[in-house]
MARKOLNU-519605 format. One record per residue (C-alpha): residue in three letters; x, y, z negated. Coordinates in steps of 0.05 Angstrom, whole numbers, padded with zeros to 5 digits, always signed. Each point is the difference from the previous one (the first is absolute). Example, Ala and Ser with C-alpha at 12.3 -4.5 7.8 and 13.67 -1.06 7.14 Angstrom:
// residues 2
ALA+00246-00090-00156SER+00027+00069+00013
//
This chain:
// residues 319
UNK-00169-00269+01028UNK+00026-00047+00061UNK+00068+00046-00012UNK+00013-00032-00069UNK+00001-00074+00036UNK+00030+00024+00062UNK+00057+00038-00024UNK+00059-00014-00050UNK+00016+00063-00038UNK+00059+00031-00018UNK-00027-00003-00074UNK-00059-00019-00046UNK+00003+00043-00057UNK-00042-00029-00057UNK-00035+00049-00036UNK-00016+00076+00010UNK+00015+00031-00065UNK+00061+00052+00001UNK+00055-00042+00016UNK-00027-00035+00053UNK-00026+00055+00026UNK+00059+00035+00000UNK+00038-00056+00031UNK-00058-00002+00057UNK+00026+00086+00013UNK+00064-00017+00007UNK-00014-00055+00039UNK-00041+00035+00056UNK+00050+00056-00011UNK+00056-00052+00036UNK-00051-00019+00051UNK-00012-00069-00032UNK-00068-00042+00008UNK-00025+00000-00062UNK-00068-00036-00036UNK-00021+00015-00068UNK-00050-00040-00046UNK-00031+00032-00057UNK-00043-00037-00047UNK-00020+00064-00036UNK+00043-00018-00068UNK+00042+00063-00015UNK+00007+00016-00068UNK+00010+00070+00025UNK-00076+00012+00011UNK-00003-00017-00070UNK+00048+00064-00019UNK-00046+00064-00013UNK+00064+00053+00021UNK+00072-00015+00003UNK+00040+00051-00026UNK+00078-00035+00012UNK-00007-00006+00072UNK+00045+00053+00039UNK-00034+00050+00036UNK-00062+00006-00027UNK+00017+00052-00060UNK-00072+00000-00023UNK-00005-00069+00006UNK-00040-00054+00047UNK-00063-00037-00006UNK+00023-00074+00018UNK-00060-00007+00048UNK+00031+00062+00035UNK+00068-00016+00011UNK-00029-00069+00027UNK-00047+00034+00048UNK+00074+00054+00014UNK+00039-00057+00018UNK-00057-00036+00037UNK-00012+00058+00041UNK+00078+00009+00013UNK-00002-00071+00027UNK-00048+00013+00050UNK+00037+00061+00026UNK+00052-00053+00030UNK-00064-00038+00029UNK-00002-00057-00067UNK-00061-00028-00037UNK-00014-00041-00057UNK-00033-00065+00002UNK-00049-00007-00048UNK+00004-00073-00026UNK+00044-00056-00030UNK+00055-00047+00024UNK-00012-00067-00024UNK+00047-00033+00016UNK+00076+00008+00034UNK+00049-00047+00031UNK+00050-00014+00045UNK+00002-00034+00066UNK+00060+00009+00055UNK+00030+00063-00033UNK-00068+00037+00004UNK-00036+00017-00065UNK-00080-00026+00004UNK-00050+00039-00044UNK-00073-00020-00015UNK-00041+00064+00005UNK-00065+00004-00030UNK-00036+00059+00009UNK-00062+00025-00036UNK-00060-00030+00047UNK+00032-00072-00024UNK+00036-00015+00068UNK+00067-00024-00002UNK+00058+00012+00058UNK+00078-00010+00005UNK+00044+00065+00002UNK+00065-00014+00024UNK+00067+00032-00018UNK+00078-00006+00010UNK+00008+00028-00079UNK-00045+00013-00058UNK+00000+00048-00048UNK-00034-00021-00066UNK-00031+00070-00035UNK-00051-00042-00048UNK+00019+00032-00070UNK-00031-00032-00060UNK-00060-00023-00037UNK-00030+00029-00071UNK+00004-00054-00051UNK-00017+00008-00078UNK-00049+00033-00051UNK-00075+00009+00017UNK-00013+00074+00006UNK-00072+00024+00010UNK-00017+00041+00065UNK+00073-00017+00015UNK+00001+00042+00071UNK-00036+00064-00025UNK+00040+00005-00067UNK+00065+00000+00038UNK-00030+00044+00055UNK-00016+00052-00068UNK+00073-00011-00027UNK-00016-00028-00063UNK+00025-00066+00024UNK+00060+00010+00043UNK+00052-00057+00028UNK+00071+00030+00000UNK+00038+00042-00055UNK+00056+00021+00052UNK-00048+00029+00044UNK-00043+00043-00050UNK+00030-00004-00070UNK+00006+00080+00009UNK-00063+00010+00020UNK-00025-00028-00072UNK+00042+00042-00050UNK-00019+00005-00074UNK-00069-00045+00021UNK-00017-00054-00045UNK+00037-00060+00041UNK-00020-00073-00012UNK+00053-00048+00029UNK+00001-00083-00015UNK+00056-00054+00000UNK+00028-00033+00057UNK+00029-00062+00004UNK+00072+00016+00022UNK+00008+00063-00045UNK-00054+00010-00047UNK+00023+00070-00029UNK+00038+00034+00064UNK-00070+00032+00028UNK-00011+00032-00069UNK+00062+00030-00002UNK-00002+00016+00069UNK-00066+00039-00016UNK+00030+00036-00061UNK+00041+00052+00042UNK-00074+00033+00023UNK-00043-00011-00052UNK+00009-00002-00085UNK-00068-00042+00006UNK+00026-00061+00019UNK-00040-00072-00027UNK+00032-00073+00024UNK-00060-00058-00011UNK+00019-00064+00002UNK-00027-00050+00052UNK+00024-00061-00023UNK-00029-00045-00065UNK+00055+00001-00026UNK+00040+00066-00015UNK+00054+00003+00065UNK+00053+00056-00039UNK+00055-00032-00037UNK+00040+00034-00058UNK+00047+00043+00041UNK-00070+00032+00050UNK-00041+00014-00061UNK+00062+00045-00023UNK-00005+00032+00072UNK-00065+00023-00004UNK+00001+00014-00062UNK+00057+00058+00002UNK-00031+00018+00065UNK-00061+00011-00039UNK-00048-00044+00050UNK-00057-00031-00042UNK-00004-00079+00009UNK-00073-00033-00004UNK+00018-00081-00022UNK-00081-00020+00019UNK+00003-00026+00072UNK-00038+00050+00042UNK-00060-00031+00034UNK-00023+00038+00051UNK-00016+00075+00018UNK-00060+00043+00001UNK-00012+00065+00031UNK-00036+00059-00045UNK-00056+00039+00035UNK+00055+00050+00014UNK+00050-00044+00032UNK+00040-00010-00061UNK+00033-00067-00016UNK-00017-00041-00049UNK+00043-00052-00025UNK-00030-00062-00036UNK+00044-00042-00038UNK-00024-00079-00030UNK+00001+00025-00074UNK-00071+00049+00022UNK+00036+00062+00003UNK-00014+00049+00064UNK+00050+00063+00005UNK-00014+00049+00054UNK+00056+00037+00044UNK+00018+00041+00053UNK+00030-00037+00043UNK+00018-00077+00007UNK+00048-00032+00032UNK-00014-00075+00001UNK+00068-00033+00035UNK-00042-00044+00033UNK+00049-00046+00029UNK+00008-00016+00069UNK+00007-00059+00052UNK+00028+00026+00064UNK-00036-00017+00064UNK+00058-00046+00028UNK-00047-00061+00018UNK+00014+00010+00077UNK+00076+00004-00001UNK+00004-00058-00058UNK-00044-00053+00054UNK+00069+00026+00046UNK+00055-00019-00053UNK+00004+00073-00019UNK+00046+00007-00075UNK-00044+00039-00054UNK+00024+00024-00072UNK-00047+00014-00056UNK-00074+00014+00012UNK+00015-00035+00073UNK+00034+00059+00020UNK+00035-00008+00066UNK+00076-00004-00001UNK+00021+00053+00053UNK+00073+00019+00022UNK+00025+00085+00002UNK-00039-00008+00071UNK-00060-00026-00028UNK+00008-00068+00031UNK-00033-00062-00034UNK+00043-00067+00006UNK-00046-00014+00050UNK+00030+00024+00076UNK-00042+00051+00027UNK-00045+00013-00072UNK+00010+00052-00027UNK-00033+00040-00058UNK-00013+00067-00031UNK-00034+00033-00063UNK-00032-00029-00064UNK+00010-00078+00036UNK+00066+00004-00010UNK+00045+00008-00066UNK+00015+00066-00027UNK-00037+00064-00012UNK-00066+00004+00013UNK-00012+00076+00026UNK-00020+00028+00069UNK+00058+00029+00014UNK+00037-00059-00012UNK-00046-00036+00048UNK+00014+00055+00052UNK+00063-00003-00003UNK+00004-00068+00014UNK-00041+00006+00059UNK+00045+00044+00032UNK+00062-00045-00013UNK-00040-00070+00014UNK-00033+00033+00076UNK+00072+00029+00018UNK+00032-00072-00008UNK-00058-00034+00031UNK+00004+00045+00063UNK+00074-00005-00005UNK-00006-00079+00000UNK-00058-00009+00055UNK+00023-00003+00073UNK+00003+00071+00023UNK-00067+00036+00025UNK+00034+00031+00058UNK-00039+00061+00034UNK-00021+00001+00082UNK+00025+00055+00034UNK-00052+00052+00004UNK-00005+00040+00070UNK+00003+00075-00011UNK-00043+00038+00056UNK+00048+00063+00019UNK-00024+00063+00037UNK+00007-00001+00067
//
């Protein structure tokens, strides 16, 4: 562990989920010194197969594509660092991060640029046996990854704050099942959304929904404050989300909504020599968004570190 004091890395990369991990690849892949934190967060352990990412045609157990691009890391001689950065600054141009790693010991990593890959925290509804019913499908986190992988079940959906209606509809195109509970007191649809849902033929449920139960057979059940309980096939809860930006923010980092970084096209926070990638940062949230913004944030951090130039190797020759 002396190396983490000794030496000041070419980056820290915060967080070991797909993009930074991804990030780390490329990384090695330009000959770069590269650290990487993980505090064991990733929503993608969460995901029981991921059908939408490219390549894998039968789809991919999020655990597995961790452990795949893990693996690929240390093919390039990487590792994770299991732990947490507490704490980042600045001093003389040189970025200062508190590691704390799981036996309660603290040390200082050192790097010339950062690369926040912290994603987001769950907010929102209390489901029972949270982990396992999204592990079993019946609760699952994002309609653009799996909405096909649902058709014609019976789909519960509820409001959101920005656009109450828009997951409904969204829903509609797979399924003719579709149900939109309310989570709010008071009703959140105005005239013109009720006339949505209404020709889209989504059922609306006015009684704010309470919480969520889990049949014997994995089946959610939704329980609203006027006693009813309605049973589905699958639920999907919009939890709501606050990003994991804390870090970057202590630097002056910009955020949006939900503390979402502010990036530029090269995935550069207003901060010099920040940068950010994935579900931290506005836009989609979806793996292969993430990974694509790895590739495009490592290239321009390479590209703007002082050049890693290679010693001559001697070549033996026959005699």
């Amino acid at each position: 562990m002396s190396e983490l004091t000794d030496h000041v890395f070419d980056t820290l990369v915060i967080g070991g989920g797909p993009g930074g991990l991804t990030a780390a690849i490329y990384l090695r892949r330009f000959t770069r010194n590269v650290v990487v934190v993980d505090k064991g967060n990733s929503r993608l352990c969460l995901i029981p197969v991921s059908h939408n990412y490219p390549g894998f045609p039968e789809g991919v157990p999020g655990s597995q594509l961790l452990n795949n691009l893990t693996n690929q890391l240390k093919n390039y001689d990487g590792s994770v660092l299991s732990g947490e950065i507490t704490a980042l600054r600045l001093e003389d141009g040189i970025f200062i991060g508190d590691y704390l790693d799981d036996e309660g010991n603290t040390r200082q990593i050192r790097a010339l640029t950062v690369l926040m890959a912290t994603g987001v925290a769950d907010a929102g509804l209390p489901i029972e046996n949270f982990r396992e019913a999204v592990q079993a499908g019946a609760v699952r986190l994002c309609p653009v990854c799996d909405g096909y992988d649902v058709r014609d079940k019976r789909i519960a959906v509820v409001t959101s704050d920005t656009n109450p209606v828009g997951h409904a509809l969204f829903m509609r195109s797979f399924s003719a099942d579709v149900t939109l509970f309310d989570r709010s007191e008071e009703p959140m649809l105005d005239e013109e959304q009720r006339r949505q849902i209404e020709v889209a033929g989504v059922r609306y449920i006015e009684s704010p929904l309470r919480g969520v139960t889990m049949s014997p057979d994995m089946k959610p059940i939704l329980n609203t404050a006027d006693g009813e309980s309605r049973e589905f096939d699958v639920f999907y809860p919009m939890l709501g989300e606050s990003a994991r930006s804390k870090l970057a923010c202590e630097l002056g980092a910009e955020t949006g909504d939900c503390d979402k970084l502010i990036v530029d096209d090269h995935q550069r926070t207003t901060v010099p020599g920040l940068y950010a990638i994935g579900d931290v940062v506005q836009g989609l949230n979806q793996i292969a968004v993430a990974a694509g913004q790895a590739a495009i944030a490592a290239t321009t951090i390479h590209n703007a570190l002082p050049w890693a130039l290679r010693p001559k190797v001697e070549v033996q020759r026959a005699a």
